[in-house]
C-alpha positions in Angstrom: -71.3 8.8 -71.5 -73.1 5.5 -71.8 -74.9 3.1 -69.5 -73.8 -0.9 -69.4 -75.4 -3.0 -71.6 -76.6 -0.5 -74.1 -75.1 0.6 -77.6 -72.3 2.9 -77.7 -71.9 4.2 -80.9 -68.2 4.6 -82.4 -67.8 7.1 -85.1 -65.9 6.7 -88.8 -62.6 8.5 -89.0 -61.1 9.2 -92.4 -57.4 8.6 -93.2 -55.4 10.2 -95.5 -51.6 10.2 -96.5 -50.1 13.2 -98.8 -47.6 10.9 -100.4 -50.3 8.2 -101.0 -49.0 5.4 -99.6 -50.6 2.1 -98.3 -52.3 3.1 -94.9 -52.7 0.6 -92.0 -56.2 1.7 -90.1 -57.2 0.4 -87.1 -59.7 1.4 -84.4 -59.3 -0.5 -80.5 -61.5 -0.9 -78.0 -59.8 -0.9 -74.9 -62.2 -1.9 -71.7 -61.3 -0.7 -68.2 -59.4 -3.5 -67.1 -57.0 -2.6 -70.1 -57.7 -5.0 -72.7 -58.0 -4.3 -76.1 -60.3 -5.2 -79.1 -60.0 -4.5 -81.9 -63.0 -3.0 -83.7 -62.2 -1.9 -87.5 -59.8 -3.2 -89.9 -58.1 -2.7 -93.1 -60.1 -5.8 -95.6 -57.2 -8.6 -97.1 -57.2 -10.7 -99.7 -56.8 -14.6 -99.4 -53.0 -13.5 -99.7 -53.1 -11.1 -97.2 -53.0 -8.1 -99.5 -55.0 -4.9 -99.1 -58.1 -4.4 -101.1 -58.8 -1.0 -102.3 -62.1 0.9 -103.3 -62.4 2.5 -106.5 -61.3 5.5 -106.0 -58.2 3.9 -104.1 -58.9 4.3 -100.5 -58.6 1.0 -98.6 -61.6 -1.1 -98.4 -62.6 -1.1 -94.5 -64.7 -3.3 -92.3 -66.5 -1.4 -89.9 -68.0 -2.4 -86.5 -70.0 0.8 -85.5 -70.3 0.3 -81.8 -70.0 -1.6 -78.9 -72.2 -2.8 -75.7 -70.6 -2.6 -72.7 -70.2 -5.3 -70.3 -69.3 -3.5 -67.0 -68.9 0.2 -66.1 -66.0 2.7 -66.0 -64.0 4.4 -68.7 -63.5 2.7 -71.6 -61.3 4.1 -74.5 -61.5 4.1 -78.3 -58.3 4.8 -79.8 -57.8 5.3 -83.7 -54.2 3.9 -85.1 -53.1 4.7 -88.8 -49.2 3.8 -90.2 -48.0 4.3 -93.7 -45.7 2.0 -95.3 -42.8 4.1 -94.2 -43.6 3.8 -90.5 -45.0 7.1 -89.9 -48.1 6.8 -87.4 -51.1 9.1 -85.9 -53.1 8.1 -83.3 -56.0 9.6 -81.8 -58.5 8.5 -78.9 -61.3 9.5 -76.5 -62.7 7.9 -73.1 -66.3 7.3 -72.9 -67.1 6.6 -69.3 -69.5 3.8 -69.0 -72.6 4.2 -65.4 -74.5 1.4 -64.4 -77.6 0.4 -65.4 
């Protein structure tokens, strides 16, 4: 639970893919009135191209949290695809109480 207008903090989830292809991660926001926002990324290049860590995980840019705006129940929903299609999602609800 959280309360509008203070932090909600949005853990790190690590993605992995047993044939080692490219992974797509994503992690949404999505408020109660359904909209979605998007909150950590894969990193590109100026040509659109993943960039990779050393150790070849993709380089991510992580927002770790959120403030809330208004109250009810608002989702966080983790998205991963490889580069053959195959997908996982995962989320949770936090509900959100007035100040």
């Amino acid at each position: 639970t959280g309360t509008v207008g203070q932090r909600v903090a949005v853990p790190k989830a690590t993605v992995t893919d047993d044939s080692g292809e490219a992974i797509a991660y994503y992690v949404y926001l999505i408020r109660p009135d359904g909209v979605s926002i998007r909150l950590f990324q894969a990193v590109t290049d100026a040509d659109g191209k993943r960039v990779y860590n050393e150790d070849g995980t993709p380089k991510l840019e992580y927002y770790d949290g959120f403030v809330p705006a208004s109250a009810g129940v608002w989702t966080v929903q983790y998205y991963a695809a490889d580069a053959t299609g195959n997908t996982a999602i995962d989320r949770y609800d936090v509900r959100i109480d007035e100040e």
